[in-house]
VOMARZA-965221 format. One record per residue: residue in one letter; x, y, z of N, C-alpha, C in turn. Coordinates in nm, 2 decimals. Atoms other than C-alpha are relative to their C-alpha. Example, Ala and Ser with C-alpha at 12.3 -4.5 7.8 and 13.67 -1.06 7.14 Angstrom:
! residues 2
(site A, (0.09, -0.12, 0.00), (1.23, -0.45, 0.78), (0.09, 0.12, 0.00))
(site S, (-0.09, -0.11, 0.00), (1.37, -0.11, 0.71), (-0.08, 0.11, 0.08))
//
This chain:
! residues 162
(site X, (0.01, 0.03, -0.14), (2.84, 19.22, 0.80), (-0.12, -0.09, 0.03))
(site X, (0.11, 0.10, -0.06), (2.48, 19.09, 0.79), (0.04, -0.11, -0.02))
(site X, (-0.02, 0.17, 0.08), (2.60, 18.77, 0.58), (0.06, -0.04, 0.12))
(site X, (-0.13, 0.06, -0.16), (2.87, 18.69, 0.89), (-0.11, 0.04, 0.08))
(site X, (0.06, -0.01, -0.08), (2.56, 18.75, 1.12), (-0.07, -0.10, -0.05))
(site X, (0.10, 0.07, 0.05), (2.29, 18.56, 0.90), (0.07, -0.20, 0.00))
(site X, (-0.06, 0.15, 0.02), (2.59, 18.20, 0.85), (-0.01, -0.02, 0.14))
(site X, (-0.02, 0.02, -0.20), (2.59, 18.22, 1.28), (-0.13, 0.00, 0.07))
(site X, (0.11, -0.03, -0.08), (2.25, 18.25, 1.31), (-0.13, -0.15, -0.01))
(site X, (0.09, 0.12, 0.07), (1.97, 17.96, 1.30), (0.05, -0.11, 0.13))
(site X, (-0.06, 0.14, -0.03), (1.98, 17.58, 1.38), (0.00, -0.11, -0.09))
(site X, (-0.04, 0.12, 0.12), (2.10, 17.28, 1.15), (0.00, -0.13, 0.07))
(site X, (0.07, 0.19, -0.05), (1.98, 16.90, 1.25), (0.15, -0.10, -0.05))
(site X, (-0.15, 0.11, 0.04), (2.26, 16.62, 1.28), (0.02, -0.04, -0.14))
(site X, (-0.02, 0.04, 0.09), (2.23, 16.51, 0.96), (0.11, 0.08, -0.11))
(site X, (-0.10, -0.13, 0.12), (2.31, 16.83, 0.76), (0.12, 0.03, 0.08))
(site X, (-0.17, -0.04, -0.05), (2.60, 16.91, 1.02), (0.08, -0.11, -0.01))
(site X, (-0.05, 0.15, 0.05), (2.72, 16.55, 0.97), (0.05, 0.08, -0.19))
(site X, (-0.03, 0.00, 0.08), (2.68, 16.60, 0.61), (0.11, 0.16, -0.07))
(site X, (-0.03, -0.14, 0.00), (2.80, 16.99, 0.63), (0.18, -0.02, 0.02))
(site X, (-0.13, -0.01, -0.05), (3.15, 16.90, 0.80), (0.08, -0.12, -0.14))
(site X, (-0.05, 0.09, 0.10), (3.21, 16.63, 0.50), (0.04, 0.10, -0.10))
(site X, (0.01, -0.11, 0.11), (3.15, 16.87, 0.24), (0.10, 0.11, 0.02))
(site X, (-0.11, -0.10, 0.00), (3.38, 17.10, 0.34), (0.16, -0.05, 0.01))
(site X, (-0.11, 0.10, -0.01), (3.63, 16.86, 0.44), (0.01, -0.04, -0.15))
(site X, (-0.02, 0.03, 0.10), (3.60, 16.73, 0.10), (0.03, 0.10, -0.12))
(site X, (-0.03, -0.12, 0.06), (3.62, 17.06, -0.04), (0.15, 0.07, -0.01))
(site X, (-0.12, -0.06, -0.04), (3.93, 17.14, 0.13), (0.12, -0.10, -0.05))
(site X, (-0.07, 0.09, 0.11), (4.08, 16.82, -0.02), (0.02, -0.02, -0.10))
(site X, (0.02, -0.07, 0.17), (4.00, 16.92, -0.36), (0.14, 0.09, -0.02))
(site X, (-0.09, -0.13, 0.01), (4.19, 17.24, -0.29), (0.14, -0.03, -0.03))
(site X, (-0.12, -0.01, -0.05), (4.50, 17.09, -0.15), (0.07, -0.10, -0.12))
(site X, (-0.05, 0.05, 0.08), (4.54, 16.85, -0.42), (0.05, 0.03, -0.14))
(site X, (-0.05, -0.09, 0.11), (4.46, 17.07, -0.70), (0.14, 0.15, 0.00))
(site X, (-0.10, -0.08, 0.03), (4.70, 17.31, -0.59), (0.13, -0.04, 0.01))
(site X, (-0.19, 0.06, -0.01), (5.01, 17.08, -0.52), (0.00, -0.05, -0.15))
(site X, (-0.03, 0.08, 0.10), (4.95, 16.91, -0.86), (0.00, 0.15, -0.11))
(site X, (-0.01, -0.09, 0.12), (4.90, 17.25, -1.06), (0.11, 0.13, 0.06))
(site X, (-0.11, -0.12, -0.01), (5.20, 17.50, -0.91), (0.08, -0.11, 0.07))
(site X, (-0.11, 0.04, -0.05), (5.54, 17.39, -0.85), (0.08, 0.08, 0.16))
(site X, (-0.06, -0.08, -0.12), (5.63, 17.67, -0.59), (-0.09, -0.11, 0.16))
(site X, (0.09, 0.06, -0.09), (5.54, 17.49, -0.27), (-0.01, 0.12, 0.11))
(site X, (0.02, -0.10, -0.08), (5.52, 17.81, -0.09), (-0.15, 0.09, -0.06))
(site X, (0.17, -0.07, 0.11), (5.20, 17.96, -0.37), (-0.11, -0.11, 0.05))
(site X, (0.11, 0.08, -0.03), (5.06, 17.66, -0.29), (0.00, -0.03, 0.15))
(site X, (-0.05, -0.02, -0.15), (5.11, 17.64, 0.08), (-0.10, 0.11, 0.08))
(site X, (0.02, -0.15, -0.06), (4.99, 18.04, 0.08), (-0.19, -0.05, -0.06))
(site X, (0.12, 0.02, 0.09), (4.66, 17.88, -0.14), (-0.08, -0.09, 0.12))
(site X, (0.07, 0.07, -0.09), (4.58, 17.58, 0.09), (0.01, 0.10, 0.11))
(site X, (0.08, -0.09, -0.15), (4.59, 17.83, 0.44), (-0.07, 0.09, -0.05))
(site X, (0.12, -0.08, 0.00), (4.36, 18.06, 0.25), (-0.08, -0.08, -0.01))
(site X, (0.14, 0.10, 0.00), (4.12, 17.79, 0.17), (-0.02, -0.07, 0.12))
(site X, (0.00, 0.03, -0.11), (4.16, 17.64, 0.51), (-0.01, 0.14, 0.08))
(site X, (0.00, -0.16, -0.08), (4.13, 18.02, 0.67), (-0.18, 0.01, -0.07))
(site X, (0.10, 0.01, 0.00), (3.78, 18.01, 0.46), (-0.10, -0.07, 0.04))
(site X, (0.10, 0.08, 0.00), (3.63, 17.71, 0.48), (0.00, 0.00, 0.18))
(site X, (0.03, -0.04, -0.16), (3.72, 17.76, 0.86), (-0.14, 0.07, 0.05))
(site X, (0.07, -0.07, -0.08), (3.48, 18.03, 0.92), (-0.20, -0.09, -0.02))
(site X, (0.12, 0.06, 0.02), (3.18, 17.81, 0.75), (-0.04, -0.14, 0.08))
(site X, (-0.02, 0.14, -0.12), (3.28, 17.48, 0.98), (-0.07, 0.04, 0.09))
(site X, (0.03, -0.06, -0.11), (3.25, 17.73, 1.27), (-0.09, 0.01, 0.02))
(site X, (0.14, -0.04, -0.01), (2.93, 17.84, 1.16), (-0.12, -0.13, 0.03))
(site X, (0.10, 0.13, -0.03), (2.79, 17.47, 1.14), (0.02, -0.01, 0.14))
(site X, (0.04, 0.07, -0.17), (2.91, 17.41, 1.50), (-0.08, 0.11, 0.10))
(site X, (0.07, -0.11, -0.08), (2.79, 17.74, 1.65), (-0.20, -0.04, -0.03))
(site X, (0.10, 0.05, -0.01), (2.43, 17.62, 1.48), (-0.03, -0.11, 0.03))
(site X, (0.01, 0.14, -0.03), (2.47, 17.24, 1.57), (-0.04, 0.02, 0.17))
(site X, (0.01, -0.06, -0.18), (2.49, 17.44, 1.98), (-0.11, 0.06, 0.01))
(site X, (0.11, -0.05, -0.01), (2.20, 17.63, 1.88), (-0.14, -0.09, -0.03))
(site X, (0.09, 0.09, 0.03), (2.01, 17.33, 1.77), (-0.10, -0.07, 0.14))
(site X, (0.03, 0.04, -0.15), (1.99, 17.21, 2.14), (0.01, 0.06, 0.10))
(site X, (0.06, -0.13, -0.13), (1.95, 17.56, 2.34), (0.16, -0.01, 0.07))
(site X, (-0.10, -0.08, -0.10), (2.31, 17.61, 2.41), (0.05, 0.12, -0.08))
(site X, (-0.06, -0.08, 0.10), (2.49, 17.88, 2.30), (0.10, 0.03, -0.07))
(site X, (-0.18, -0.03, 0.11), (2.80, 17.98, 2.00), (0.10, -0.06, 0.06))
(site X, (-0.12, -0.04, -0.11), (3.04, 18.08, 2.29), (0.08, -0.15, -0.01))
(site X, (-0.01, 0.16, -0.02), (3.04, 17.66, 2.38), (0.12, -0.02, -0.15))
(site X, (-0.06, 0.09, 0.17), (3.22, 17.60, 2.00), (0.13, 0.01, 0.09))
(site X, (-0.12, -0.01, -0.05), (3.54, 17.74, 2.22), (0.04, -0.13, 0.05))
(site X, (-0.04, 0.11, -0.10), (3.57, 17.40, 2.40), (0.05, -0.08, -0.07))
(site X, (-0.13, 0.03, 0.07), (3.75, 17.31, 2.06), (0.07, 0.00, 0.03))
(site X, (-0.11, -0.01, -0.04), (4.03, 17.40, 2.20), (0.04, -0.07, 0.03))
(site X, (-0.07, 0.12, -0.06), (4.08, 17.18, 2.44), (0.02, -0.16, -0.04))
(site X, (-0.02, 0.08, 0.09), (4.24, 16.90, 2.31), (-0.05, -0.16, 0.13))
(site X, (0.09, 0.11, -0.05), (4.08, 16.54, 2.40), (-0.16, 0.07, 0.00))
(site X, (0.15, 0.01, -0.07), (3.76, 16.68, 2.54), (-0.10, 0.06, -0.14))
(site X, (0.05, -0.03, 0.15), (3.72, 16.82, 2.15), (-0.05, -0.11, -0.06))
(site X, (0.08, 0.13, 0.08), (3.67, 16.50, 2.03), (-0.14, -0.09, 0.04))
(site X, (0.17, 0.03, -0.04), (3.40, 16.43, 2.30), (-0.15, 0.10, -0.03))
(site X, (0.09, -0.07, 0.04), (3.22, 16.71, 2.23), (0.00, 0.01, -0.16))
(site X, (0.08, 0.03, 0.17), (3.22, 16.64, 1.83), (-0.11, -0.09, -0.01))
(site X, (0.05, 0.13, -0.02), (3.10, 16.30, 1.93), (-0.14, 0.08, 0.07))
(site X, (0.16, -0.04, 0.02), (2.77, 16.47, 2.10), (-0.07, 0.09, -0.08))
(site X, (0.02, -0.06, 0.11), (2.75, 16.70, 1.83), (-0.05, -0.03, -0.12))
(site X, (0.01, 0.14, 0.10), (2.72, 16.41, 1.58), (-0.14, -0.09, 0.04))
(site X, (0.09, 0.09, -0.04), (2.49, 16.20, 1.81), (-0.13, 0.05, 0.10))
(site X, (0.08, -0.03, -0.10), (2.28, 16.40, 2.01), (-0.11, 0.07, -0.09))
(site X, (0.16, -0.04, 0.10), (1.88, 16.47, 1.89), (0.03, 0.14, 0.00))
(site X, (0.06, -0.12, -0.02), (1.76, 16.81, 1.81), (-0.12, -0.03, 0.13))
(site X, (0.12, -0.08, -0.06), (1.55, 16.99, 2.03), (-0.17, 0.01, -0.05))
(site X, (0.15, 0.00, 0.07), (1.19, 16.95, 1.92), (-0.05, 0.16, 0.03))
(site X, (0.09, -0.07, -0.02), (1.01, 17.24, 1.84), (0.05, 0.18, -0.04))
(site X, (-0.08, -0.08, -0.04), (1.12, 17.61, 1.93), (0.10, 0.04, 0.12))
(site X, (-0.09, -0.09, -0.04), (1.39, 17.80, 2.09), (0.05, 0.12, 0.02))
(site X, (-0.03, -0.12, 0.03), (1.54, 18.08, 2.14), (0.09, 0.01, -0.16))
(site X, (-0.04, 0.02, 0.09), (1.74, 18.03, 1.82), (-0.08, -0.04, -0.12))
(site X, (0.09, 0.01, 0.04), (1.47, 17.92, 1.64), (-0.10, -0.12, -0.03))
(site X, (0.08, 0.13, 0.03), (1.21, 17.68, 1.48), (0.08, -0.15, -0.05))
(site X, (-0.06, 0.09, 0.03), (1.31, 17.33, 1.48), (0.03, -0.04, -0.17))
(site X, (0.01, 0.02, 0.15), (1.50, 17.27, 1.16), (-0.07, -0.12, -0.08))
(site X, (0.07, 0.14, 0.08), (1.34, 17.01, 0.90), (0.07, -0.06, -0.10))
(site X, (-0.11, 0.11, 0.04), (1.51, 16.67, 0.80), (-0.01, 0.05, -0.17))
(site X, (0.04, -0.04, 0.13), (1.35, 16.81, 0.42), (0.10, 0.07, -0.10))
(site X, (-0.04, -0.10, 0.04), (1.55, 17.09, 0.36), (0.13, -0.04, -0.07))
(site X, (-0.12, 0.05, 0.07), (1.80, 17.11, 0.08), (0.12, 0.04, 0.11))
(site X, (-0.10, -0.03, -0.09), (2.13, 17.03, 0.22), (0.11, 0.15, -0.02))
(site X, (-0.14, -0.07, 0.02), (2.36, 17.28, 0.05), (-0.08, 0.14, 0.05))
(site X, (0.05, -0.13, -0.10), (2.09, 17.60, 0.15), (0.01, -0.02, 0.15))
(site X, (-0.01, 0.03, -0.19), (2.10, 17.46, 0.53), (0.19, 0.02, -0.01))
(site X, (-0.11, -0.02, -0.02), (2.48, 17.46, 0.51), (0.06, 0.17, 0.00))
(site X, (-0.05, -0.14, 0.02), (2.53, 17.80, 0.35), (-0.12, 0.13, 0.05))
(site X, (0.07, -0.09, -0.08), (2.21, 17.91, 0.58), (-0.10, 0.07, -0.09))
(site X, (0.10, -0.09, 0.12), (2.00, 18.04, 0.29), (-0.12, 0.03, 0.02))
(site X, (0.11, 0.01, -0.05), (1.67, 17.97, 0.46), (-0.05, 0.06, 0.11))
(site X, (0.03, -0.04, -0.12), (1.70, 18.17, 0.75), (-0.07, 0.07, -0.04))
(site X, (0.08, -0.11, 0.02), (1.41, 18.43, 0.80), (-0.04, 0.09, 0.08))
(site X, (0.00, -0.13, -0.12), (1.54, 18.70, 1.06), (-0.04, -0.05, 0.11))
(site X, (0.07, -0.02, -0.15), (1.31, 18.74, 1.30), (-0.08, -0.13, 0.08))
(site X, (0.08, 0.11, -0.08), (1.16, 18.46, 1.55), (-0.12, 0.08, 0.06))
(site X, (0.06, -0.07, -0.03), (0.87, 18.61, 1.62), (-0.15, -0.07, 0.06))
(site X, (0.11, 0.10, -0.06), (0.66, 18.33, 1.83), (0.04, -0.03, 0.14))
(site X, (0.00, 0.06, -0.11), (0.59, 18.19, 2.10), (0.03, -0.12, 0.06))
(site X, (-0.05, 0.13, -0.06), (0.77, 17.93, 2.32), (-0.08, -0.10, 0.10))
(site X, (0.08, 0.06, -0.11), (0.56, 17.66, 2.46), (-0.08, 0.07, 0.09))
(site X, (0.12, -0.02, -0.14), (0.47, 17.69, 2.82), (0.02, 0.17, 0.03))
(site X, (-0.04, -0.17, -0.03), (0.63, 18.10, 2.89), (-0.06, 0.07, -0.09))
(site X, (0.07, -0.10, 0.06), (0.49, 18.23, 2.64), (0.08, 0.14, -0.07))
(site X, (-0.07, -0.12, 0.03), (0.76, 18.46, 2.56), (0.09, -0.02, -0.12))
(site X, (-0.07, 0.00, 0.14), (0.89, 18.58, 2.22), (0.14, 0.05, 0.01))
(site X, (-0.16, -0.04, 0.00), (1.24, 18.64, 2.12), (0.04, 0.06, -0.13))
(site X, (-0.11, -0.10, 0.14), (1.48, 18.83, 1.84), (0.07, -0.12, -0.02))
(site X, (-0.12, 0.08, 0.05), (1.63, 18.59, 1.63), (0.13, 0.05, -0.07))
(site X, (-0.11, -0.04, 0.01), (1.87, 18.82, 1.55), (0.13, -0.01, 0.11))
(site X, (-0.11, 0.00, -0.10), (2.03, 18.87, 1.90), (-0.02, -0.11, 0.09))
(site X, (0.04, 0.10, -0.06), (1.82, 18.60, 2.06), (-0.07, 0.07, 0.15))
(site X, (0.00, -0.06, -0.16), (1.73, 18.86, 2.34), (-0.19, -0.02, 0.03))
(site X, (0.11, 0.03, 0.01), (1.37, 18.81, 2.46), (-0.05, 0.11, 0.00))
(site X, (0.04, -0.14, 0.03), (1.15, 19.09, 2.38), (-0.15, -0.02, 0.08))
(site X, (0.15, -0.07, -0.09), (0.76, 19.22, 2.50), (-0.05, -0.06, -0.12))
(site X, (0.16, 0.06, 0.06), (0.47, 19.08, 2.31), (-0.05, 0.15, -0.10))
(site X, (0.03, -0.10, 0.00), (0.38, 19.46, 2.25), (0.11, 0.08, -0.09))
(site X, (-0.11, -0.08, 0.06), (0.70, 19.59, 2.08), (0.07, -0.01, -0.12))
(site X, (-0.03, -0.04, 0.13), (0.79, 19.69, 1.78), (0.16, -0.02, -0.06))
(site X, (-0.13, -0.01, 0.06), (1.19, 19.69, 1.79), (0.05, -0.11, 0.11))
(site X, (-0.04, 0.06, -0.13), (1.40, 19.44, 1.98), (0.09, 0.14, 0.11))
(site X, (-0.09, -0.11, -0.09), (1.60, 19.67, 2.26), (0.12, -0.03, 0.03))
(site X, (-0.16, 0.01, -0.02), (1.92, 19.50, 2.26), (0.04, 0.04, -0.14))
(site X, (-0.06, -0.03, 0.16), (1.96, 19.53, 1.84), (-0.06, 0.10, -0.06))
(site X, (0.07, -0.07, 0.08), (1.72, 19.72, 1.75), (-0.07, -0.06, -0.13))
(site X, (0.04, 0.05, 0.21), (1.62, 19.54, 1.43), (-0.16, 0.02, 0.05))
(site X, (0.14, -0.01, 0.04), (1.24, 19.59, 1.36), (-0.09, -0.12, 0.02))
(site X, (0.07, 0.19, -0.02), (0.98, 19.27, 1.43), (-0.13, 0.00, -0.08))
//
């Protein structure tokens, strides 16, 4: 359960989500090809591409939920997939729109540096946010994102330790 908390957690810079949504796309092309050219049953293979498309789903998600946290909105927003048309405007600012300088509640601005395939599969996260935002002054849980006391030891929505 933490790993499915730790891929949802953070923020990833246009480039790596750019590069993040290829890579899996291209991944998923791999799949679909090697499985129609190596099984005859087109139902085995059928049952192979929707599990690989049922995985690589949940890591897509994860990039757009951090691409929302990159510029101070939050997860929830990835819903607005759905709607068809207004999905493709919002890839389109997803794609084109700066990071956020600096921190967040989600965390420290990510760096253009970072290897791409750890930023994709999140390997670099490090828990807790445990700083201060600019002008307020107030620290947060990068676990739940909840803002905590200066003074406290546990966050009080998760409890995790700081």
């Amino acid at each position: 359960m933490n790993y499915i908390k730790k891929i949802y957690s953070g923020r990833i810079n246009r480039k790596n989500y750019f590069l993040g949504l290829l890579f899996f796309f291209f991944c998923l092309f791999i799949v679909m090809i090697a499985t129609s050219l190596a099984l005859s049953s087109s139902e085995t293979s059928g049952f192979l591409i929707g599990l690989a498309v049922f995985i690589f789903w949940f890591y897509i998600l994860s990039l757009h939920v951090r691409r929302l946290h990159d510029f101070g909105q939050s997860g929830w927003m990835v819903f607005i997939f759905i709607v068809p048309l207004v999905n493709l405007i919002f890839l389109i600012q997803l794609l084109s729109t700066k990071s956020n300088d600096g921190i967040n509640k989600y965390g420290v601005s990510p760096s253009m540096s970072e290897n791409f395939l750890d930023v994709i599969f999140n390997k670099n996260y490090k828990g807790i946010l445990n700083k201060t935002i600019d002008d307020n002054k107030k620290q947060y849980c990068a676990n739940c994102g909840e803002g905590i006391d200066s003074n406290s030891k546990f966050c009080e929505k998760c409890g995790i330790k700081l």
